[in-house]
Every structure is written in structure tokens, then in C-alpha cells.
C-alpha positions in Angstrom: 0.0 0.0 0.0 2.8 2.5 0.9 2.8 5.7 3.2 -0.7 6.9 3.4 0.8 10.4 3.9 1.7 10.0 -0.1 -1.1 8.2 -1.3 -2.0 9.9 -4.6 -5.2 10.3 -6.4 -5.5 8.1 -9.8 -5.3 9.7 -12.7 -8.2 7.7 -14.0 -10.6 9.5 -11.0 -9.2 12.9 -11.9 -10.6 12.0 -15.7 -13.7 10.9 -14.9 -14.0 14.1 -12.7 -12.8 16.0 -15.6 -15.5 14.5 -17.8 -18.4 15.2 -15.3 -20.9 18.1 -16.5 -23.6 16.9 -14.0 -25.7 20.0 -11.9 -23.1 19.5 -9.2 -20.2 20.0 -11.7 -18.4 23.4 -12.7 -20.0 25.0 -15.8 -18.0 24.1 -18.8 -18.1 27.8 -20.4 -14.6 29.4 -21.3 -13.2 29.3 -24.6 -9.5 30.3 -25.6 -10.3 34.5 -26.0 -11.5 33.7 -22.5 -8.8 31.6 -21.1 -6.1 34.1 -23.0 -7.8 37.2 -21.2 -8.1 35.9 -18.5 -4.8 35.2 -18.0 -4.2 38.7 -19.1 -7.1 40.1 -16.9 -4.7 38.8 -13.5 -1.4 39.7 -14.6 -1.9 43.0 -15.5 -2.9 44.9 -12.8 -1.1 45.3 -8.9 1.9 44.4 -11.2 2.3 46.8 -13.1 -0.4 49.3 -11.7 0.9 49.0 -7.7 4.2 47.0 -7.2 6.3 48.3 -10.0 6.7 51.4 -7.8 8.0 50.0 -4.3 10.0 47.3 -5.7 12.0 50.3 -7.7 12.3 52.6 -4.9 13.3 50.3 -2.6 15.2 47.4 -4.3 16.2 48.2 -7.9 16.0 51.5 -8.8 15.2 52.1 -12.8 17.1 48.3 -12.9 13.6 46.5 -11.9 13.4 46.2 -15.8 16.0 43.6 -15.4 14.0 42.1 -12.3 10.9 41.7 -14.5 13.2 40.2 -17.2 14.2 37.6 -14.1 11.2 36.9 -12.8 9.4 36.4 -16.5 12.0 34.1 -17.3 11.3 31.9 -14.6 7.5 32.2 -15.2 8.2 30.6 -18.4 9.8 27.6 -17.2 7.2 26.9 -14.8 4.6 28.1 -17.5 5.6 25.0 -19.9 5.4 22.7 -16.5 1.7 24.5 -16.0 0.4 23.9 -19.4 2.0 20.2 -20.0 -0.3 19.7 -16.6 -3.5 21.7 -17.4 -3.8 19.8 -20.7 -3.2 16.5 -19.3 -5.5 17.2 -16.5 -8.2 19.6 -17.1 -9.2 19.9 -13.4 -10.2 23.0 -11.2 -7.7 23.0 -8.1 -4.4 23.4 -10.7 -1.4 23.4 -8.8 -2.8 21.5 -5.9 -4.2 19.0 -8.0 -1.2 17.9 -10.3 0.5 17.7 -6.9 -2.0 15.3 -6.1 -1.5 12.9 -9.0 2.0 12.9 -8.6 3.8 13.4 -5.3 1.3 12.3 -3.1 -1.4 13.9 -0.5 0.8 15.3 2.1 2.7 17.4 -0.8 -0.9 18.5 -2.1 -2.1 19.6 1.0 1.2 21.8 1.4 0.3 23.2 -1.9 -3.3 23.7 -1.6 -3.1 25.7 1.9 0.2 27.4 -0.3 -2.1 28.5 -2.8 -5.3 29.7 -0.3 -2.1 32.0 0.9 -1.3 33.1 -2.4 -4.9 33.7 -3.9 -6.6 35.4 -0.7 -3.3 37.4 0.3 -2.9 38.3 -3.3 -6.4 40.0 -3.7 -5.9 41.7 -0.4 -2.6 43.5 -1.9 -5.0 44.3 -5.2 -7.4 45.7 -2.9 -4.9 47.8 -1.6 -3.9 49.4 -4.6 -7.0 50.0 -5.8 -8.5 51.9 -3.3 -5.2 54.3 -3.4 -6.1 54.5 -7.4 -9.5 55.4 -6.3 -8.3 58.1 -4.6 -6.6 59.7 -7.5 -8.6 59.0 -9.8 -11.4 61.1 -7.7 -9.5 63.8 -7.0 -8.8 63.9 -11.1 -12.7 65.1 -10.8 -12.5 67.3 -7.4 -13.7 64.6 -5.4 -11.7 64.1 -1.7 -12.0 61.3 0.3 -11.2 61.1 3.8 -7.7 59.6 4.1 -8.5 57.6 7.6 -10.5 55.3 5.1 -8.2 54.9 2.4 -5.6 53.2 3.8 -4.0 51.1 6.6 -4.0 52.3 10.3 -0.7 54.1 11.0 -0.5 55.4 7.2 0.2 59.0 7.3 -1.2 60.7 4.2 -0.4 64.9 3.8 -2.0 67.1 1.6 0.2 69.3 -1.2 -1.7 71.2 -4.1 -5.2 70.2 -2.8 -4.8 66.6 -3.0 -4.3 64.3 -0.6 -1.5 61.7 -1.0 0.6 59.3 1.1 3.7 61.1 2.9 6.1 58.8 1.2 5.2 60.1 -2.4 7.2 63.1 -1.4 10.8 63.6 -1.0 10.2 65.9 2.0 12.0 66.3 5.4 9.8 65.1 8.3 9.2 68.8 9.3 8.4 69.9 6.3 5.8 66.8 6.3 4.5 68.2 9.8 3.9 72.0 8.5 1.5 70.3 5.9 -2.5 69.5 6.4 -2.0 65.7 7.4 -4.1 62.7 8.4 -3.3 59.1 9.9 -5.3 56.5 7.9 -7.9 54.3 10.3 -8.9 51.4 8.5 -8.9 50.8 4.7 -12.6 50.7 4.3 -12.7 51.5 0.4 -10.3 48.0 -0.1 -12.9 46.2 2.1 -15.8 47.1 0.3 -13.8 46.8 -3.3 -13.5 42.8 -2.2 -16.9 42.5 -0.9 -18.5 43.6 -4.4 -16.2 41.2 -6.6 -16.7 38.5 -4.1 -20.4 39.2 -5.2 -19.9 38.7 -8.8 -18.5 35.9 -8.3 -20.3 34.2 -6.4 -23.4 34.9 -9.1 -21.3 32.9 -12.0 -18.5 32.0 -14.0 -19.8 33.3 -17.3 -20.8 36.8 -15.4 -17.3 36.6 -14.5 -15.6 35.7 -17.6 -17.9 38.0 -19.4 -17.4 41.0 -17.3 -13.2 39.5 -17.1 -13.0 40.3 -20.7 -14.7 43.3 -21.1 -12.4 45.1 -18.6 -8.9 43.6 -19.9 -9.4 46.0 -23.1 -10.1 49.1 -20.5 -7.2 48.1 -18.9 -4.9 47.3 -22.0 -6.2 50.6 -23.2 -4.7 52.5 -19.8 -1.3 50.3 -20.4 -1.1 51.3 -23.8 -2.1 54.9 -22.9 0.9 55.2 -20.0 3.5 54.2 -23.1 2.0 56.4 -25.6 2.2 59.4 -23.2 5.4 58.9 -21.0 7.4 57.7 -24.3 7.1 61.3 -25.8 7.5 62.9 -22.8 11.0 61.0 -22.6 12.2 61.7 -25.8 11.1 65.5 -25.4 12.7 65.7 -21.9 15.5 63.8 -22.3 17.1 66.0 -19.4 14.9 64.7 -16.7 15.4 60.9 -18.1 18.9 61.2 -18.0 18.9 62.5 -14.1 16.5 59.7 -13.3 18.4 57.2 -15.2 22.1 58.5 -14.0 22.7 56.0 -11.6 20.5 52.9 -13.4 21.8 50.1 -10.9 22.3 52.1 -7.7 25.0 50.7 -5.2 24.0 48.0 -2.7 23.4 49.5 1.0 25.6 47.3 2.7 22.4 44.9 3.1 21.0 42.1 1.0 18.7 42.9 -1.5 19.1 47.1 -0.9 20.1 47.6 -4.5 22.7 46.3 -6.2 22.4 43.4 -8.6 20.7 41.5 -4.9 18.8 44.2 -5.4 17.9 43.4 -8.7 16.9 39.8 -8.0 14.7 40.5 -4.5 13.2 43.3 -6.7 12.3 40.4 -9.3 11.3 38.3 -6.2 8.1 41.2 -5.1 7.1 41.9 -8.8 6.9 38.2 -9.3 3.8 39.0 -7.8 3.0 40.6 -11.2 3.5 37.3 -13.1 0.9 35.2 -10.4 -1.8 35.6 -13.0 -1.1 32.6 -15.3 -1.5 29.8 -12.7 -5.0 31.1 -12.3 -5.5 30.2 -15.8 -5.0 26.6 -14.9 -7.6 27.0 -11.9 -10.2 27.4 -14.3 -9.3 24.4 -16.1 -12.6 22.4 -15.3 -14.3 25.5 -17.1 -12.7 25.7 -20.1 -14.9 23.9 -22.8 -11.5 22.2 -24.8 -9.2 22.5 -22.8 -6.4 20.0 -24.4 -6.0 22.6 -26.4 -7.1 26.1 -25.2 -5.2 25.9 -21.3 -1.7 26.2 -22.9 -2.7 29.0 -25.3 -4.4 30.5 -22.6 -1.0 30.2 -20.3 1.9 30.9 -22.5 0.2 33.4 -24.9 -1.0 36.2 -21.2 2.5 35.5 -20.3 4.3 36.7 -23.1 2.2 39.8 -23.4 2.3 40.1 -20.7 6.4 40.5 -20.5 6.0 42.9 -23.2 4.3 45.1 -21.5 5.8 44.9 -18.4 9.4 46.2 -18.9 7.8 48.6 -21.3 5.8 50.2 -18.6 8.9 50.3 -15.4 11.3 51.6 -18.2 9.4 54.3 -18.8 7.9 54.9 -15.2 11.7 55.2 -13.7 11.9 57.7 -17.0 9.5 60.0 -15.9 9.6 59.8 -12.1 13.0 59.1 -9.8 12.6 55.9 -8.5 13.4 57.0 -4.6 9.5 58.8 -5.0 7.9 55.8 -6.6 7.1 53.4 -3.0 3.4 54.3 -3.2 -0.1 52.8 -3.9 -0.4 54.2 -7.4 2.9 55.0 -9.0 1.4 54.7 -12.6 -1.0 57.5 -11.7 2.1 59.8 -10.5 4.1 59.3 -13.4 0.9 60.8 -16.0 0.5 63.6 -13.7 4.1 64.6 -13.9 4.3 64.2 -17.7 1.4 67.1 -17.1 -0.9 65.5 -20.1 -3.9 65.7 -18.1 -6.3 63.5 -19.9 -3.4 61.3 -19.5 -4.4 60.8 -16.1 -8.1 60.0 -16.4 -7.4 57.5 -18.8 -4.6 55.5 -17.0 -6.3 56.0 -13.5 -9.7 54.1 -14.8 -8.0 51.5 -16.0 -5.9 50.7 -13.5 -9.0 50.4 -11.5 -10.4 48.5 -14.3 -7.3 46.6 -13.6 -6.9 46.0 -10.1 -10.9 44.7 -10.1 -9.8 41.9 -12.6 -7.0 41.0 -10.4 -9.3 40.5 -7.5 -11.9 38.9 -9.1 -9.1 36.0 -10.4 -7.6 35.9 -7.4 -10.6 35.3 -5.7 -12.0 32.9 -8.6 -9.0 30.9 -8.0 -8.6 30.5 -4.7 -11.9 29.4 -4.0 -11.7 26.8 -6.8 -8.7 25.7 -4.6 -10.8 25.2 -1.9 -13.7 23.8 -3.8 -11.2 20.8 -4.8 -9.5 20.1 -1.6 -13.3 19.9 0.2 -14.1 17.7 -2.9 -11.3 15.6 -1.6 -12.4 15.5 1.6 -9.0 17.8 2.5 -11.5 20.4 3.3 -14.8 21.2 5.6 -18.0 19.4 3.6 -19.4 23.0 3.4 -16.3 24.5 1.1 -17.0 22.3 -1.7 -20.9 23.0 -1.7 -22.7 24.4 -4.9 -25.3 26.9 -5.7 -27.9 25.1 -6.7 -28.9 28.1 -9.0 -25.5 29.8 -9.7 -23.3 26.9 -10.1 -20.5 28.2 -8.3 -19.3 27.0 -4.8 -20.6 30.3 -3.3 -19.5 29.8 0.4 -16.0 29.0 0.0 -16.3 32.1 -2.3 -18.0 33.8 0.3 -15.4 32.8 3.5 -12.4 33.8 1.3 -13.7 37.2 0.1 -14.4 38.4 3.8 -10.5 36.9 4.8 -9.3 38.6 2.0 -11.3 42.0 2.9 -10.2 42.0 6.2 -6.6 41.6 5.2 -6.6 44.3 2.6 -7.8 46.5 4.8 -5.1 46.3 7.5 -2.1 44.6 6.5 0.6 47.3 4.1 1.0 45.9 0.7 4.8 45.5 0.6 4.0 43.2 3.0 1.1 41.4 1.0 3.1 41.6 -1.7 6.1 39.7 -0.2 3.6 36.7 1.1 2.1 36.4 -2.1 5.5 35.8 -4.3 6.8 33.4 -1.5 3.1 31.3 -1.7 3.4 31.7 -5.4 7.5 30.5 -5.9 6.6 27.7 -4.0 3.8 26.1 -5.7 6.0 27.0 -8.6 8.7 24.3 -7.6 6.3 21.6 -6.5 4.6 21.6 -10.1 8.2 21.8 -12.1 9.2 18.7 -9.6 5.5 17.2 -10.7 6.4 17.4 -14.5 9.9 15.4 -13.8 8.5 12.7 -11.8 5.3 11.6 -13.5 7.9 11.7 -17.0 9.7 9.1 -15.4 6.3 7.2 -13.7 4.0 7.5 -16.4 5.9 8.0 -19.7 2.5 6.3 -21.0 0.4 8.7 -20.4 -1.5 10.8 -23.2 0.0 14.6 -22.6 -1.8 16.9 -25.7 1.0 19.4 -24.6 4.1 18.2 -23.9 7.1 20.7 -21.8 10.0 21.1 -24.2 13.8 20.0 -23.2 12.9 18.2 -20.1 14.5 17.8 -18.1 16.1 21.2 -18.3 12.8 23.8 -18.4 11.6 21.8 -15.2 14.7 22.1 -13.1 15.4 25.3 -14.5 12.2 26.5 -13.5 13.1 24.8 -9.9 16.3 26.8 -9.9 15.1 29.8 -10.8 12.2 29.8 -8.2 14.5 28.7 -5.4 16.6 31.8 -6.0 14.0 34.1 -6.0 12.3 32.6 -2.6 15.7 32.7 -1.1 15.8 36.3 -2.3 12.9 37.4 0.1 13.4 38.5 3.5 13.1 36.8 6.8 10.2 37.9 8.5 8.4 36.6 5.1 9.4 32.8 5.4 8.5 33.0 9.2 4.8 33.7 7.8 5.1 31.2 4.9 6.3 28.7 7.8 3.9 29.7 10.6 1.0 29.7 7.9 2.3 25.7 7.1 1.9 24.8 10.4 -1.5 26.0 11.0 -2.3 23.7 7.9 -0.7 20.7 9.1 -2.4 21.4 11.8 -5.8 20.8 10.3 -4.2 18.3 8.0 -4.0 15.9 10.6 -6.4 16.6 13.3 -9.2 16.6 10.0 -8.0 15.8 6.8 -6.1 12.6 7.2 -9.9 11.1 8.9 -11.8 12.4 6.0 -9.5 12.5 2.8 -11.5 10.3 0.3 -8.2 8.6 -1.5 -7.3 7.3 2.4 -10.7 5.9 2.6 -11.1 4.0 -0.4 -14.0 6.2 -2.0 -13.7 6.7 -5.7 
């Protein structure tokens, strides 16, 4: 029989699963547009919109173009490993299930609780950043919120030119700072409610989703696209001001791990590897996709690479326009158009980078309760988390648990810190899935793959490498969460899960 601890689930159960379109099943309703925008839908967004910004100012300076180079590199390693799996298995769960079929149930239950961390912290960071866009993008129209409700308690916000901003946009001294109408931020109630309202849509259906998904990816693409028509002139017209902000393109390391310097460079790709997170929620949705032999690796590979694109587009011209010792703030994007000083500019980028971030929560969220929708299927999970709506057809209160956990979160918790548990959660479940690919090679060379990984086994173990580095990259107090966040699950792994999982107990 073997360790129960590594008992894995057959691959035969996970196709008769995959083949199941019964009322208590996952709607089978995304085609490749879909699966390629949706991919693209939560990737672009706290990214590119939000991280960008404190990942430059504080470990890169304008050199995070090389640490987006890094980390996409390594996303497309572990993107092959994604979409060999996603093909072969066209199961909700992604990760966590491959991990299942292949290294056993104690490993998948590491990566499921992995993933919760990664989906619900990851729409609390989005959440974040979107209610500082919110701000801007009201005060574009005269409109002032209170800042004791924008952001997280402690936050001091001052205001300079009738608009109220964070006091680390400015390069100020701290009595200069004091001299200025300020505010210290409460609670972020406008990132609480932000989560509440795509939890909603959600839980009404996948299609809603998808549908809505799509329609705001070209808003968003549209603010992208917008930023690099606008700051690109502005470069080449000032190329004064780019040359000051560019002077020093790889500042000297501090002294300190990861304070600039080419450490600098890889802990900065290490935080905007949060950027990248988008493309495993792809596979999530696997169960949805109506062909998905076919449409999950188009769906992966081709958000990824515009992804990329995009990206070191956008940070080489955003460390252009603004010096990058300004940029650690909840909407650099949105700083960068003002200075430019095209003011319509600034409408257009703002909207869709709230278009943007409300993509990234709704996928973040979509995933994360199809996570837990799979490991309660298993019996890994509470009988409630894998329940259905009878009328919606979507597991509406795992959705519902998750959106208020990741609501509360967003609303208290900075998002350098989000940010950091996110890209540890993520690197992880990166490494388990490249391992997953080598293993069942050498297992189950029989098996029917409709995508197969190229050069295996170097794109899995470089894809292992490469995600090592970057999780060794992060700091300390971020692997004491990852591990104190384990234990909690092994926790409940073995006081519940080991009674109830269905594989131990024989049910098929």
C-alpha cells in the first residue's frame, strides 16, 4: 500500500471528474479568448499598476526592468510545467491538484493551503492598490475622500496642491511633512468594500465573470497602452529629466542584502513576481474551459508573453518620468501621467488601472476558492467548502469565507508586505509543479500529454532553480509567515483531513 501520507489520487478518478458536467459540476463555459484574457485580466494589474513602484524605490532603482526580465524568465519555465499539466488534467484546483496525481497527498495539501495563501493574500494586496487609485482617480474630478478610510491604520497621508497623497510620495524632510495639512489613515474601508463587491460577482457565476473579465482587460490594455504612448514622448522631449532619473540605473548595494545592487535586482524580481501570479489562475479554471487540451496552454503561454512585453515597457518608462526613490506608493502609474502634465493622460490611466486592479481581484478570488472547492471535494477540506449553488453553479460559500478573509486583510495589512507573502506562496507552488512534470515523466511516460514541456528535463529544473533563487531572495520575516502559515495547515491536515480525505478511505 505504501505511506498513506503520499497516497496519490488516480489519474483515471481525476478524468472521470474532468468528464463530469452533472448540476453539481463546474459549468464548462470558457473558450481560448476567454482563457487568453483571463490570464491577461490577472497579470496585469497590482503588477504593473501598484508594485512596480515599491519594488523600484526600494530594491532596484530604474534596474527593476532587469528584475521583470528575471522573474518572466522563470514564469516561463514553470509556465511549460503549467500547461503540459493543465492539458493532461483539465481539473479545477491546478497546482494543488497535479500535486495530487503525482507526489502524493501530504505534498498537495502543502500546496493547496500554499495556494489559499497566495490567492486570498494576493487580492488583499489588489485591494490595496486599488482603493489608493480610487483616490486619485477622484481627486482627477474634485472629489476628496477622507484619508482615515483609504488606507491602513498608522499610514500617514499629507496634503500638497489640494490633494491628498501618502507622505512617502514626497521627498520631503519630516518637518516639512508636519507644516503640511495631514491625516493618519484608520482602516482601509474602500479596499474592504472593493473585495466585498467582486466577491459578489463571483459568487453569481462564472460566465458573469468571464464576461465582465473580458470586457475590462481591453479598458485596462487601453490605460497600459495609454501610459506608453504618453510617457514615451514625454521622454524623448525631456531627455534632461530621463537622463537625471536614469544616471545611476543600478544604484549601489546599502551594505544589506537585496538594498540595490544586482541583490537588489533579484529580490526586486522576487516582489514583482507578484505581477506574473496571473497565469497559474488560468490553470484553476481548467474544469471551465470547454476544450481545454488545447485552449489551457494557449491560454497560459500566450497572457504570459504579453504580458512580459508590456511589463518592462511600462517600469522603463515609469523610472523615465519619475526618480525611483518617489515611486514606494499605492499608485505610481498614476504619479508618473500627472508629472508628464498630459492631463487627460491621467483619467485614462487611473480608470484603467481600477479596471485593472478589479480583474485582479476577481481572479484571485476565482481561483482561490476553486482551490478550496477541490481540496473539500477531496475531503481535505470542511463538507461546506466544496458546496454548490444550486442556482448559480458556483461554490458560493467558499467564495464567500475567502472574500471576507481577504477583505479584512486588505484592509489592515501594508502591501509591501502582502506583496512579499504572495510571491513566497506563489515560488513555492512554482517548484512543486516543475518537480511534478519530472517525476510523472519518469512514472508514467505512457500517459497521453496533448502538450508536452520542451527539453525536459532542463525547463523543469530550471524552472526549480530559478524559483528557489528568488524565494531565497525574500526576507526573513516573510518565510517565518510562509512557515507559521504551514503549520497551521498541518495542523488541520492531521487533526481533519487525514480522517476524511477520500483517497485514504477507499472512496472513488
Amino acid at each position: 500500500m505504501g505511506n498513506p501520507l503520499f497516497a496519490t489520487k488516480s489519474l483515471d478518478t481525476l478524468m472521470k471528474e474532468a468528464a463530469d458536467t452533472g448540476e453539481h459540476s463546474l459549468k464548462r463555459a470558457l473558450g481560448p479568448v476567454n482563457l487568453i484574457t483571463l490570464g491577461i485580466g490577472a497579470v496585469i494589474g497590482a503588477g504593473i499598476f501598484v508594485l512596480t513602484g515599491s519594488a523600484a524605490a526600494l530594491y532596484a532603482g530604474p534596474a527593476i526592468m532587469l528584475s521583470y526580465v528575471l522573474a518572466g524568465t522563470g514564469c516561463v519555465f514553470a509556465g511549460l510545467c503549467y500547461a503540459e499539466f493543465a492539458s493532461m488534467i483539465p481539473i479545477a484546483g491546478s497546482a494543488y491538484t497535479y500535486g495530487y496525481a503525482t507526489l502524493g497527498e501530504l505534498i498537495a495539501w502543502i500546496i493547496g493551503w500554499d495556494l489559499i495563501l497566495e490567492y486570498a493574500f494576493g487580492a488583499a494586496t489588489v485591494a490595496s492598490g486599488w482603493s489608493s487609485t480610487l483616490v486619485a482617480f477622484l481627486q482627477d474630478y474634485g472629489i476628496s475622500l477622507p484619508p482615515q478610510i483609504c488606507d491602513v491604520p498608522g499610514a500617514l497621508w499629507v496634503m500638497v496642491d489640494g490633494r491628498w497623497a501618502p507622505a512617502t510620495t514626497f521627498n520631503l524632510p519630516a518637518e516639512q511633512l508636519a507644516a503640511l495639512p495631514h491625516a493618519t489613515a484608520s482602516f482601509n474601508l474602500i479596499a474592504f468594500l472593493a473585495i466585498l463587491a467582486v466577491t459578489t460577482i463571483l459568487i453569481l457565476g462564472i460566465k458573469e465573470s468571464a464576461n465582465f473579465n473580458t470586457a475590462i482587460v481591453f479598458v485596462k490594455l487601453t490605460a497600459v497602452l495609454t501610459f506608453i504612448a504618453v510617457a514615451l514622448p514625454f521622454v524623448l522631449k525631456h531627455p534632461d529629466i530621463a537622463h537625471a532619473n536614469w544616471k545611476v540605473f543600478l544604484p549601489l548595494n546599502t551594505g544589506t542584502f537585496g538594498a540595490y545592487g544586482w541583490s537588489g535586482v533579484l529580490r526586486g524580481a522576487a516582489v514583482v513576481f507578484f505581477a506574473y501570479i496571473g497565469f497559474d489562475a488560468v490553470s484553476t479554471a481548467a474544469q471551465e474551459a470547454r476544450n481545454p487540451q488545447k485552449d489551457m496552454p494557449v491560454g497560459i503561454l500566450g497572457s504570459l508573453v504579453i504580458c512580459t512585453f508590456l511589463y518592462i515597457a511600462v517600469s522603463g518608462l515609469l523610472t523615465a518620468t519619475v526618480h525611483y526613490s518617489r515611486l514606494n506608493i499605492g499608485a505610481p502609474v498614476s504619479l508618473a501621467i500627472r508629472e508628464t502634465g498630459v492631463k487627460w493622460g491621467s483619467y485614462v490611466v487611473n480608470a484603467g488601472a481600477l479596471a485593472g486592479l478589479s480583474t485582479v481581484m476577481l481572479v484571485m478570488l476565482l481561483g482561490q476558492s476553486r482551490v478550496f472547492y477541490s481540496m473539500a471535494h477531496d475531503g481535505l477540506l470542511w463538507k461546506w467548502a466544496g458546496d454548490i449553488h444550486p442556482r448559480f453553479r458556483t461554490p458560493w460559500k467558499s467564495t464567500a469565507v475567502v472574500g471576507l478573509g481577504a477583505a479584512i486583510f486588505g484592509s489592515l495589512v501594508p502591501i509591501g508586505s502582502l506583496g512579499q507573502m504572495v510571491s513566497i506562496g506563489t515560488l513555492l507552488a512554482f517548484v512543486i509543479v516543475c518537480a511534478a512534470v519530472l517525476i510523472l515523466r519518469v512514472r508514467r511516460p505512457d500517459l497521453e500529454r496533448p502538450f508536452r514541456t520542451p527539453w525536459v528535463p532542463f525547463v523543469p529544473v530550471m524552472g526549480i532553480i530559478v524559483s528557489l533563487g528568488l524565494m531565497a531572495s525574500l526576507n526573513r520575516v516573510t518565510w517565518v509567515r510562509l512557515i507559521v502559515w504551514l503549520i497551521i495547515g498541518l495542523i488541520i491536515y492531521f487533526t481533519y483531513s487525514v480522517k476524511n480525505s477520500k483517497v485514504r478511505n477507499g472512496m472513488k
